[in-house]
N, C-alpha and C positions, 0 to 999 in steps of 0.2 A: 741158664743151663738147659740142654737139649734135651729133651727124654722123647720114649718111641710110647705112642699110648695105641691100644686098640678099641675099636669100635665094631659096630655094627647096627642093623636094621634090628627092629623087634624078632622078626622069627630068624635071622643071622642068614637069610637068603644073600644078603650085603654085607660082607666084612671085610674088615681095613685095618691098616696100623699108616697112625701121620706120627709124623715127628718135629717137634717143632718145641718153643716155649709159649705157654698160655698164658701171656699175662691181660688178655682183657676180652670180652666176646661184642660180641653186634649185637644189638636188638632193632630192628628192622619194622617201620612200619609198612612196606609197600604193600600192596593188595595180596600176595601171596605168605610174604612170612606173616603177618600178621594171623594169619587161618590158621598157617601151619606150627606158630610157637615156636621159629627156629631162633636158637641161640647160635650165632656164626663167628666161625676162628677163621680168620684167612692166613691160607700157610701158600708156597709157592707149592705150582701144581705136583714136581718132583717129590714135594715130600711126605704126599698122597698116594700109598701105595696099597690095592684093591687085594683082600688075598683071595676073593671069588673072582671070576671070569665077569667080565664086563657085561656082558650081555644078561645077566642077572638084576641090572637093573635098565629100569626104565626112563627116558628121558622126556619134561614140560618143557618146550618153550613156547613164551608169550611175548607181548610186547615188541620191543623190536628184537630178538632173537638173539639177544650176545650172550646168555647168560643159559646154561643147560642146567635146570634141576633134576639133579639124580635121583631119584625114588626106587622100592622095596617094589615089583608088580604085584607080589606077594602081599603084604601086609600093610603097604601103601607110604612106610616112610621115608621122609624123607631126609638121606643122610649126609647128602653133602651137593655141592653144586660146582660146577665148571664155567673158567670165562676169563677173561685177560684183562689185566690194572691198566689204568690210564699208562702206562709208561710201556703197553705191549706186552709186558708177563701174563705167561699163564700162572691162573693163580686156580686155589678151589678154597669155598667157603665148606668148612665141614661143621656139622650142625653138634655143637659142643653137648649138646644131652644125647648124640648118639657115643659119647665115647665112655668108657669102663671105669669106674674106681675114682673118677675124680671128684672135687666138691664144689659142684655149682655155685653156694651161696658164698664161696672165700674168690671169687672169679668176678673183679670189677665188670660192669657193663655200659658199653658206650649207647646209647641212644644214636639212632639215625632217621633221618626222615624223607624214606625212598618214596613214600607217596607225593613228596615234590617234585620229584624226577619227571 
């Protein structure tokens, strides 16, 4: 089932509503989620919809450059990130602890190991 959840950054400079079903998040070791603690849902990028102005957040890129983490300039989180699946979709990773009312701990989690990459 689809449902519409909202989010945002700690001081709500970043807010969003994705729509999608959650059934499992990423846990990510590469050198950057690993700092930052993101728990990642990949929805396609449409169904990623910002209800602040884009320019409200700030954009990392490292590495080789395909992947845009979106951050809070503000309060410094980071809520979700931009970049395309092997198969050419834009997709965005949204950082499942930025979103409202749901329960972490009922939310299987895949292990991944981007530090291979």
């Amino acid at each position: 089932m689809t449902t519409t959840y909202t989010g945002s950054c700690h001081c709500g400079n970043i807010a969003f509503e994705v729509e999608g079903t959650i059934d499992s998040g990423l846990a990510c070791n590469c050198s950057i989620c690993s700092r930052r603690a993101s728990l990642l849902w990949f929805v396609p990028r449409a169904s990623l919809k910002l209800k602040t102005p884009d320019a409200a957040a700030g954009t990392y890129l490292f590495n080789k450059h395909v992947i845009k983490h979106r951050f809070c300039a503000i309060c410094g989180i980071h809520a979700f990130g931009e970049g395309t699946d092997p198969k050419g979709n834009a997709v965005a990773a949204v950082n499942l602890r930025c979103i409202e009312n749901i329960d972490l701990a009922a939310i299987p989690v895949q292990q991944f190991d981007g530090k291979a990459l």
